[in-house]
N, C-alpha and C positions, 0 to 999 in steps of 0.2 A: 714550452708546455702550454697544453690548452688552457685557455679560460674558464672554460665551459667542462663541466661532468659529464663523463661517458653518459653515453643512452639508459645500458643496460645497468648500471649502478646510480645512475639517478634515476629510474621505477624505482630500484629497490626502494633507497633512500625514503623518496618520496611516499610508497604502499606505506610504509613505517608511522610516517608524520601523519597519514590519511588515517587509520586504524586506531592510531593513540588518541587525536583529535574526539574521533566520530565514538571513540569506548568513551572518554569522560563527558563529550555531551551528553549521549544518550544515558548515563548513569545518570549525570542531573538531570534530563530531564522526566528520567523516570522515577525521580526523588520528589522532584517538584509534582507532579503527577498524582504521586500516592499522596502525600500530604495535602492536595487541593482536594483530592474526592474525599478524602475523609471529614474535611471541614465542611463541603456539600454534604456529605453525608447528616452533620450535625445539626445543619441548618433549613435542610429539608423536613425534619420532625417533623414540623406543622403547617407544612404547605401542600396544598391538595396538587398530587398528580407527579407529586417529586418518587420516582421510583429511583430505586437502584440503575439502571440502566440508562436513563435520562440524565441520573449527574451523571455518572463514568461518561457519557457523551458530553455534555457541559464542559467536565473538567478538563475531555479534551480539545475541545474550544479555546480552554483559556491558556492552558499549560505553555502554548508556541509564544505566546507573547513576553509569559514570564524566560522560559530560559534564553528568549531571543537579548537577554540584558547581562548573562554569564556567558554569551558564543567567547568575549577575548577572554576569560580566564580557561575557557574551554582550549582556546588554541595555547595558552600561554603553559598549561599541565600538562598540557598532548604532545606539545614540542618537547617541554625538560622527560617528561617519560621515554619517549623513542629518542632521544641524546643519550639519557642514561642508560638504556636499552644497550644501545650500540657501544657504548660506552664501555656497561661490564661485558659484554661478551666480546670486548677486545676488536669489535671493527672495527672502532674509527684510529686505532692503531696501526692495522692492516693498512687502513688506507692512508694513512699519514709515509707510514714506509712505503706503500707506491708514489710518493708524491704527492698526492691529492691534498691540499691544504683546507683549513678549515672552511674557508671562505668559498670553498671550491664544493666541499659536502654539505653546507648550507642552504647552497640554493636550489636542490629540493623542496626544503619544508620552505623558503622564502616563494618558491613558487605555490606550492599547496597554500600558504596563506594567503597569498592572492588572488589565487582560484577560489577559496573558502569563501574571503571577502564578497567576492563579485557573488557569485549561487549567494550568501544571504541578504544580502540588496536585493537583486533585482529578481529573487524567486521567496525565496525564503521570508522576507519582510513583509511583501504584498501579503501571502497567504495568510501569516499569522495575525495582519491588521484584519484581515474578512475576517478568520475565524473569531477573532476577538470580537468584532462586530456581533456579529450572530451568535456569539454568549452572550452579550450586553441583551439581546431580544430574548431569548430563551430565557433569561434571569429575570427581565421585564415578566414575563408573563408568568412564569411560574413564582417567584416569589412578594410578587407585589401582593397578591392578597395575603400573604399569610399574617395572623396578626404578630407576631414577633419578626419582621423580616429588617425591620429597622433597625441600624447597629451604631445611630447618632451618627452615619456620614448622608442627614438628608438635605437635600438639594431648597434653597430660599430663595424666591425670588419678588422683588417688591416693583410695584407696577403704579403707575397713575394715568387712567384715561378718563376720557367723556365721563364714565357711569363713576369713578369718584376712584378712592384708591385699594388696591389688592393684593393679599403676599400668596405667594402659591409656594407651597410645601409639595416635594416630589420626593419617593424612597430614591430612585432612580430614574437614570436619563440614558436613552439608545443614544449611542453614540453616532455619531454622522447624521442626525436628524435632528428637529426641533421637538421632538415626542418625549413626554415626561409619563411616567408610572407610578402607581400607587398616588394621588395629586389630592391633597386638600387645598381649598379655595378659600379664602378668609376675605371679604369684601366687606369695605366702608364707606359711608357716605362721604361729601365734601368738608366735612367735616370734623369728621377723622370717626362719626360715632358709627361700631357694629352694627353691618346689616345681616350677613346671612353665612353659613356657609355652606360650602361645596363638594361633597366626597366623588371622586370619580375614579374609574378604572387608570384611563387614559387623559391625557392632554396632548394637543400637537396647536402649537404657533403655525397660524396664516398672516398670510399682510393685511394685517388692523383687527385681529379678535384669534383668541383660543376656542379653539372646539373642545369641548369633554366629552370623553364617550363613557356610557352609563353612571353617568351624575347622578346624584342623590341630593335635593334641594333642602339646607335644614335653615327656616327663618324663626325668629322671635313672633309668636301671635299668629302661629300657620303651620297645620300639616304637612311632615317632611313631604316632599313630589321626587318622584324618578323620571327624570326623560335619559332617552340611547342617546341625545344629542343635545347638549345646550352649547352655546354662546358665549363668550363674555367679550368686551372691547379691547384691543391691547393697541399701546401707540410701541411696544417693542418691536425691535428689527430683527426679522426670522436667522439673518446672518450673524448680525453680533449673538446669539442665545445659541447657533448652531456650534460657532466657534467655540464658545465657554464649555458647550458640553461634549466638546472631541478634542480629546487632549492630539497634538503631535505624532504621539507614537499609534496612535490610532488609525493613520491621513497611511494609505499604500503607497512606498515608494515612487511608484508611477505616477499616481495623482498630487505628488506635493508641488511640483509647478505650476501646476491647475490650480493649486488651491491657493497657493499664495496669490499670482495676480487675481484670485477672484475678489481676497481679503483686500488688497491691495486698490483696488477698483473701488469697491466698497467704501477706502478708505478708515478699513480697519488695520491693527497693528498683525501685521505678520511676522513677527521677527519670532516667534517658538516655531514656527515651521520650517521657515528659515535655519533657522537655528538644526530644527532637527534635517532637513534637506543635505544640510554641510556636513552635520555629525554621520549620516550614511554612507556620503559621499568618501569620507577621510576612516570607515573603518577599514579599508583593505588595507591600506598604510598600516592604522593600528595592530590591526592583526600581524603584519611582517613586524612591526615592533614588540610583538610580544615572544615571535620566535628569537629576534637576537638578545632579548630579553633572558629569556631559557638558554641560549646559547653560552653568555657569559658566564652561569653557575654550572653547566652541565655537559663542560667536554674536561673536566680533569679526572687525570686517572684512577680509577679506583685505588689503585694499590698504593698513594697517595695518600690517601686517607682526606677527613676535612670536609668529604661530601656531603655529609649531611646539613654541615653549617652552611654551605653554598647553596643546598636546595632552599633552605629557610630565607634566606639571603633572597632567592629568585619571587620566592610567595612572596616577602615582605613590601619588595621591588617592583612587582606585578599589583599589589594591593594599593601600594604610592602612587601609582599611574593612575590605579582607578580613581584614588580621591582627590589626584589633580583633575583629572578627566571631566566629576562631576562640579569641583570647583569651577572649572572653566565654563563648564554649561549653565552654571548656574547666574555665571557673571554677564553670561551671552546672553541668557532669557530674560534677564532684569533691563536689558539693553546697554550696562556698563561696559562689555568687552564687544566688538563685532561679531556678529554668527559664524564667520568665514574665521577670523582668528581664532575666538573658541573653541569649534571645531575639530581645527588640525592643531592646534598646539599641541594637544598630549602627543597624538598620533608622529610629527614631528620629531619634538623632542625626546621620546621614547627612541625613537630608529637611532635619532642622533647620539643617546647615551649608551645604547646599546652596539651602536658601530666601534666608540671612541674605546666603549672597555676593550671591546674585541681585539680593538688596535695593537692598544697594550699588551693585553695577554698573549693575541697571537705572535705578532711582529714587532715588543717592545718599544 
């Protein structure tokens, strides 16, 4: 008997796992979707230039990055759905009395998972890191001035150069750039006593001074002044401030070797790119683990009964993975576990728990 599934009943199979997959993304992500435009919606009140049409663009900016962190629960409901599919309508019976063994009808959706995998690396990741980008600028601009845009996650940074020392207050920070938005300037003599401060649109770090763009000079015993460009000293280094303000999941697939030796060179810490490098690298694994995953709750027979504790069973199972998942990352970024182990552990040990039930169930 062959190894390998017919042609023609592996499309089938396959269309099946593609369909179920690509219906629960696109459900969350058109959940996530609505619920982001309508919180732009709340927060554009009172920002000049926020129309309707500009968030619904926004929102869609940001939405790829958020459900790009549900794709495995996406693959892992897509798979137990077309199981169960095939399930009540008595195919995978059919196919069982031709022969075809479980392992055999499998590797459809184990191929679709790793076809899935690969398209969201190396297409699917890139894209969603620009778009995300280019929300990060589009939110710079439209909500820095508004005066409520602040929501207590504003950005601190304390500085000491030549001209004495500075804390710069930013609502927000474009991501993959040294440019800060909405920026108060709070400077002090050697002293530590208040000198002045600085409202500006803009701040962007060069090597040895920030630029503001349209400052507003407020000193003690002096009429505030406006210049489109002032000055100040910084002994900060444009690459450590760059790093601090682009998280990982922000860095395009493609450019996170680039970015790590650039860190690296630097002799800054790369181990969160790293870290994230390896975690992209090990989701196609992951994703095949979460189809045998749905496999071992959702080939028994209906007329069995029990189904439904077996599907809860697969959620519960699928949910355990992810808070190992993010256990592990989290152990990886701190530097306690290796980027490379952290990574692929879940992804791993998933396949592996997922083979071993199989084992059982199918071939005791």
């Amino acid at each position: 008997m062959s190894v390998l599934i017919g042609p023609t009943l592996g499309r089938y199979f396959a269309m099946r796992f593609v369909r179920t997959i690509l219906g629960v993304f696109v459900t969350v992500f058109a959940l996530v979707y609505t619920l982001d435009f309508v919180e732009l919606l709340r927060r554009a009140g009172e920002a000049e230039g926020a129309t309707p049409g500009l968030m619904a663009q926004l929102s869609l900016y940001r939405t790829p990055a958020v459900a790009e962190a549900v794709l495995p629960f996406a693959v892992l409901f897509g798979s137990m759905a077309a199981l169960l599919q095939l399930s009540r309508k008595l195919e995978l019976v059919v196919a069982r009395a031709a022969g075809i063994s479980a392992w055999q009808f499998l590797q459809p959706g184990v191929f679709v998972a790793l076809a899935v995998g690969l398209v969201t690396v190396g297409v699917y990741n890139p894209l969603s890191a620009a778009l995300k980008q280019r929300s990060t600028e589009i939110e710079a601009k439209i909500f820095a001035k508004a005066t409520k845009a602040s929501s207590g996650k504003d950005l601190w940074i304390r500085q000491r150069s030549l001209d004495g020392q500075a804390i710069l207050r930013a609502e927000t920070a474009i991501e993959g750039t040294t440019t800060l938005a909405g920026v108060s300037v709070f400077t002090f003599d050697e002293e530590g006593r208040f000198v002045s401060q600085i409202e500006a649109a803009r701040a962007s770090l060069h090597d040895g001074y920030w630029e503001l763009t349209d400052a507003r000079l407020l000193s003690a015993g002096a009429p505030p002044e406006s210049f489109g460009s002032y000055l100040i000293a910084s002994t900060l280094d444009p690459g450590q401030v760059r790093q601090r303000f682009t998280p990982p999941e922000s860095v395009p697939f493609w450019q996170l070797p680039e970015t790590i030796a650039r860190n690296e060179r630097a002799g800054l810490d790369a181990t969160r790119y790293r870290l994230q490098y390896d975690v992209l690298l090990a989701r196609p694994m992951l994703f095949v683990a979460m189809v045998l995953v749905a496999a071992t709750v959702s080939l028994r027979f209906f007329r069995f009964g029990g189904v439904g504790k077996l599907v809860l069973g697969g959620v519960a199972a699928g949910f355990a993975l992810y808070v190992v998942r993010q256990v592990m990352e989290g152990l990886g970024a701190s530097g306690i576990v290796a980027p490379g182990i952290a990574a692929w552990f879940p992804a791993v040990v998933g396949s592996l728990l997922g083979t071993v039930t199989l084992l059982y169930q199918e071939d005791g």
